[in-house]
C-alpha positions in Angstrom: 9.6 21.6 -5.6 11.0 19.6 -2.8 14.6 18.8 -3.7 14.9 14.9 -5.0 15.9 13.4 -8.1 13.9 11.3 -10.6 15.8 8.4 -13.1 13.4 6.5 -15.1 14.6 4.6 -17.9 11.2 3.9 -19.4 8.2 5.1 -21.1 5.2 4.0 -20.0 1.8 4.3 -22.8 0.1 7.1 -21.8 -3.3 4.9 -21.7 -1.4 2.0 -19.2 -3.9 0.8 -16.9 -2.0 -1.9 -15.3 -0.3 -1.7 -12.0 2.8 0.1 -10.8 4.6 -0.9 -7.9 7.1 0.9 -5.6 8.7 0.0 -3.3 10.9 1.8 -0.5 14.5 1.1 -0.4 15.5 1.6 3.0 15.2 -1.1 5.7 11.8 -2.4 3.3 14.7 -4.1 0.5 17.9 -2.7 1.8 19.0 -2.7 5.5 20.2 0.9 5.6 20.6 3.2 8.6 18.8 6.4 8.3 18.1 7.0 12.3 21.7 8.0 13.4 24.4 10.7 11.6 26.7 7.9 11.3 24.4 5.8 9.7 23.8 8.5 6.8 27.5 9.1 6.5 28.2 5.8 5.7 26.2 5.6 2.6 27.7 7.0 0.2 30.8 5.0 1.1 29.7 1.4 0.7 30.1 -0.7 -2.3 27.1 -2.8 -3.5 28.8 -5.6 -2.8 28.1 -4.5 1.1 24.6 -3.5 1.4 22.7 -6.5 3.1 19.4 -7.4 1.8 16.4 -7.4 4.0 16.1 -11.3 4.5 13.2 -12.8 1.7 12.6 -9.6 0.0 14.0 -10.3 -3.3 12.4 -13.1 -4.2 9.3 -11.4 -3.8 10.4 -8.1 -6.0 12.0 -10.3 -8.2 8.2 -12.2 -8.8 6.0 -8.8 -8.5 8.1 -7.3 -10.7 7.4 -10.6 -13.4 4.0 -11.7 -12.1 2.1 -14.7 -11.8 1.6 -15.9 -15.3 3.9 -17.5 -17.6 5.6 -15.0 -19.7 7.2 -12.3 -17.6 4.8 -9.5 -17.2 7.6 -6.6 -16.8 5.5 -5.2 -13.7 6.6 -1.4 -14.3 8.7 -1.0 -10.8 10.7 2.1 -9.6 12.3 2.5 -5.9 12.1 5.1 -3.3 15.2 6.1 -1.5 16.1 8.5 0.8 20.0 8.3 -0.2 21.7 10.5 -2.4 21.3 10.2 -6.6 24.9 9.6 -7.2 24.3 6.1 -5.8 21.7 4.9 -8.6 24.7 3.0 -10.2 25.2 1.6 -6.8 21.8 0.7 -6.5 21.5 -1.2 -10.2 24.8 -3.2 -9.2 22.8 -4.6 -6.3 20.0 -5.3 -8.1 21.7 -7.0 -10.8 23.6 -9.4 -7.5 20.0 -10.1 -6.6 18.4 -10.6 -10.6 15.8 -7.7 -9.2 14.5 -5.4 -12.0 13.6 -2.4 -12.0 12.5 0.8 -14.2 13.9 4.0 -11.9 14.1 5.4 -8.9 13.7 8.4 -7.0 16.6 10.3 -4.6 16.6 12.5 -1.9 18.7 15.5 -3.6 21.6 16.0 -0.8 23.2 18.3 -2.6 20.6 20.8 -3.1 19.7 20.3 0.8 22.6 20.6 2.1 24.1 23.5 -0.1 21.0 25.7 -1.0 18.5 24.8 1.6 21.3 24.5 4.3 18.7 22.6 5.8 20.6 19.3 7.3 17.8 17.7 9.4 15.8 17.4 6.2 18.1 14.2 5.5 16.7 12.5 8.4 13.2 13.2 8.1 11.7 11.4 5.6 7.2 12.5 6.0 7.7 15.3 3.5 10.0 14.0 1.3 8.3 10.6 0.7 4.8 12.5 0.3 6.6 14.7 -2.0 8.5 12.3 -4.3 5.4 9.6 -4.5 2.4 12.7 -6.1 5.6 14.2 -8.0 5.9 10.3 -9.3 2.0 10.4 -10.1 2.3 13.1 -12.2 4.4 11.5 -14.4 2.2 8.4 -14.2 -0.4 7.2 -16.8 -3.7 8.1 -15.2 -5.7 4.9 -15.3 -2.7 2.8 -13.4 -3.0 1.4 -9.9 0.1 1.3 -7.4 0.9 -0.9 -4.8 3.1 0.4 -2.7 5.6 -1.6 -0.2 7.1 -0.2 3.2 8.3 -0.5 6.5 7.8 0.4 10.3 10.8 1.8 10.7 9.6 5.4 10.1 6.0 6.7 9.1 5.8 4.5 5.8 1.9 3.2 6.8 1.1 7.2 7.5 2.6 8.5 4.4 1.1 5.6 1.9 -2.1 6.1 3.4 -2.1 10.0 3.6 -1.1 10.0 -0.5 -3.9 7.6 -1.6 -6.1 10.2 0.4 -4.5 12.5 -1.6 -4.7 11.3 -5.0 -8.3 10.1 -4.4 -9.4 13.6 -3.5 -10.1 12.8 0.2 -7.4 15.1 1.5 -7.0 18.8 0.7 -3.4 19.9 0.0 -3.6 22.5 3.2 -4.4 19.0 4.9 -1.7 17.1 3.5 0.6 20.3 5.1 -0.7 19.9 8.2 0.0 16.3 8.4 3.7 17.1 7.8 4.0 19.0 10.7 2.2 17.2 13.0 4.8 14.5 12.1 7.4 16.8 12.7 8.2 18.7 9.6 9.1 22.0 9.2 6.3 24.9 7.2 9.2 25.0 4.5 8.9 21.1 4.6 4.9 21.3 4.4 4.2 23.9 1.7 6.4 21.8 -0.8 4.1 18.9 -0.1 1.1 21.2 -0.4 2.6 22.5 -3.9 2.8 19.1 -5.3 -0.8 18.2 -3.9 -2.1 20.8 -6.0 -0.5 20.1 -8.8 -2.0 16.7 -9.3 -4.4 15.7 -12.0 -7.8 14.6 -11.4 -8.5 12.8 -8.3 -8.5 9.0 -8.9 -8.4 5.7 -7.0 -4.4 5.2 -7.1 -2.8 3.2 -4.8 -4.3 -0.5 -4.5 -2.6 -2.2 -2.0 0.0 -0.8 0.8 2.1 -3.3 2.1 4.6 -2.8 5.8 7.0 -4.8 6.1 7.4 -5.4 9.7 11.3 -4.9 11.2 11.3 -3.3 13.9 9.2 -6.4 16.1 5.9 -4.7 16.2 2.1 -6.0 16.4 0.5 -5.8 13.1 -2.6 -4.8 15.3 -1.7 -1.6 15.7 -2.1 -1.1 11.9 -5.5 -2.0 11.8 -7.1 1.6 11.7 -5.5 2.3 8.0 -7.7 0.3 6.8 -8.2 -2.9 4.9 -6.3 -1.8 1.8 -2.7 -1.7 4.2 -1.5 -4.5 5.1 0.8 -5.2 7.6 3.5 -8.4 6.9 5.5 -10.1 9.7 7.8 -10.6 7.3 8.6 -11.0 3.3 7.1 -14.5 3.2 3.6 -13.4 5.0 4.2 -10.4 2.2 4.6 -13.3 -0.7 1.5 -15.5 0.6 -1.1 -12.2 0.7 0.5 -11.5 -2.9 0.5 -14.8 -4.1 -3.6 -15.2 -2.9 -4.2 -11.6 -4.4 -3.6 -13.2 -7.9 0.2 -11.0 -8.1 2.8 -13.4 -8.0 3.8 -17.2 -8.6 3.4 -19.8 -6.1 7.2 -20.3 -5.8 7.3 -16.8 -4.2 6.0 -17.5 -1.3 8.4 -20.9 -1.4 11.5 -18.9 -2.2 10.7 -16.2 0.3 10.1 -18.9 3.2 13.6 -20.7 2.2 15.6 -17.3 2.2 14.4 -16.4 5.3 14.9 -19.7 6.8 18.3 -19.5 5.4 19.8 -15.9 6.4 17.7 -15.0 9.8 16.5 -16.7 12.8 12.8 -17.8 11.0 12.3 -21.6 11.4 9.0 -24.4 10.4 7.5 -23.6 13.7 7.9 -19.5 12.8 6.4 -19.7 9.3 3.3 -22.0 10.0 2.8 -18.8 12.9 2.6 -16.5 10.2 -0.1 -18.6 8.8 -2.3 -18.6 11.5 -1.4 -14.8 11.9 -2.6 -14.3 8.7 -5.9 -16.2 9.2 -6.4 -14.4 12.2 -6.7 -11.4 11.2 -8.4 -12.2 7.5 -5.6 -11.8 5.8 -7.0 -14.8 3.8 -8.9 -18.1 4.5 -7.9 -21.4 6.0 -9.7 -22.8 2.5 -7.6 -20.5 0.1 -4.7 -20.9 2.4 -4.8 -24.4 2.2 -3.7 -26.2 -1.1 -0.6 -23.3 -0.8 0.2 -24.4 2.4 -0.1 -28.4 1.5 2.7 -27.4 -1.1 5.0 -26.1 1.4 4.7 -28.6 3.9 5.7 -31.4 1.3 8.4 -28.7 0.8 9.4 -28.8 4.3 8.7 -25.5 5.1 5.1 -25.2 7.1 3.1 -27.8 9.1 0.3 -29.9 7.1 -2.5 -27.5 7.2 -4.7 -27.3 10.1 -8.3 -26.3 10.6 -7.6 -22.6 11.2 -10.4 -20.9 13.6 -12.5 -17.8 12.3 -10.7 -14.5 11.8 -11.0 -12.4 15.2 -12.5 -9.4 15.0 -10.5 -7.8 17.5 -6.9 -8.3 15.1 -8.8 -7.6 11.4 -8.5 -4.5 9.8 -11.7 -1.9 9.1 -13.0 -2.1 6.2 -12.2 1.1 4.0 -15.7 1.0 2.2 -17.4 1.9 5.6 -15.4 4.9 5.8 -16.3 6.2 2.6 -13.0 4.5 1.5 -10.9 6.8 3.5 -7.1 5.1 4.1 -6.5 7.6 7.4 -9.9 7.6 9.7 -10.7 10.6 10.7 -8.9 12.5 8.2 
């Protein structure tokens, strides 16, 4: 089993067929530095206290996590972290500053890497472990839920979300799921432990019902159209909060509290947000017409534009549609 570390402090019915959502920790919530040595190194030495929050993100895992109706819904939520399991109290401090909720998380196991494996460049990579630590997590799953998953650009999030609901659904073999590691980079050590946890999944099913990428690092979200229409690429946590809040998942003040966060802590303006509106319309994220009583909202908030007559969604910037792939997440897989 690859090495990582599992806390869950709840139960979930063994016939739950709601969703689960998890979410990434690492530059998708958190803005943490996996890329250099000295980034890693400073990890385990900062207080919660000191860990900056990805601009807009917790309003919007503070609301998936309740819902969209009244009552809270208590969304079961766990987070992915590459960083050690020692920090978990760390990590619960800092959800508690930002009144986010959540039921567990899984850790990359340092220690067992570092002292057994003596394999130090498996902190850094992050393809196996990810794969490794989301089909160990379905395991443990009841059968009938649905995931969404949430990520970034920063490493190979859209790859490895898409690769596991392959997985899970049956549309990748675990000898392909290897390969995929080391085409990414991975060592055969690195693959076979993903290959051993693809075969020990149940039967295949439909898990994971939205991806979601959080965009950081600047990039097109064109260049995620080939994943498929089930992935969707967010220019930031407020385009995130209006797909959710259109997709029935959160409350209308998400996408409100998101927008006024951002607009607060980065360089995101009126003129920025309404951009992210059209964005979305471009590339059929949504509608103009179910975009348009949101966005009438925020403008008498003071956060958009008064809607406009948005034109049709280009073709060129929409992503495939899974269904005429056989509902294949990676094309060509």
């Amino acid at each position: 089993m690859y090495p990582l570390v599992r806390r869950d402090d709840r139960r979930l019915a063994s016939g739950y067929a709601g969703l689960v959502v998890t979410c990434d920790v690492d530059k998708t919530y958190l803005d943490t530095d996996f890329k250099s040595w000295r980034g890693l190194l400073s990890i385990p030495l900062e207080w919660a206290e000191d860990k900056l929050t990805i601009a807009g993100m917790a309003p919007v895992l503070r609301d998936l996590r309740a819902g969209p109706g009244a009552e809270n819904a208590q969304t079961p939520f766990y987070f992915l972290t590459a960083s050690p399991p020692f920090l978990y109290a760390a990590l619960k401090r800092k959800l508690l500053i930002d009144a986010v909720q959540a039921d567990g998380a899984t850790f990359k196991d340092w220690r067992t890497i570092l002292l057994s494996r003596r394999r130090p460049a498996w902190l850094k990579r992050q393809v196996a472990y990810k794969l490794a630590a989301l089909l160990h997590q379905r395991r443990l799953l009841p059968p009938g839920s649905r995931e969404i998953l949430i990520g970034d650009d920063v490493e190979h999030d859209a790859l490895i979300y898409s690769a596991y609901a392959d997985a899970a659904a049956g549309r990748i073999a675990p000898a392909g799921l290897a390969r995929l590691v080391v085409e990414t980079g991975g060592d055969e050590a690195e693959a076979e432990e993903v290959r051993e946890a693809a075969a020990a999944l149940g039967p295949p099913a439909e898990a994971v019902q939205t991806a979601y990428i959080l965009l950081v690092s600047g990039a097109s979200p064109d260049r995620y159209r080939g994943f498929g229409d089930g992935l969707v690429a967010c220019a930031s946590p407020f385009q995130m909060a209006v797909h959710l809040f259109l997709s029935g998942l959160v409350k209308r003040r998400t996408a409100r509290d998101a927008a006024f966060d951002l607009v607060a802590r980065s360089a995101a303006d009126r003129k920025r947000l309404h951009f992210e509106l059209e964005d979305g319309a471009a590339r059929s994220l949504w509608s103009g017409d179910s975009l348009r009583p949101l966005q009438e909202w925020l403008s008498q908030e003071g956060l958009t534009d008064a809607p406009t007559d948005y034109p049709p969604a280009d073709p060129s910037r929409c992503a495939e549609a899974r269904a005429a792939r056989g509902g294949r997440w990676l094309a060509g897989k």
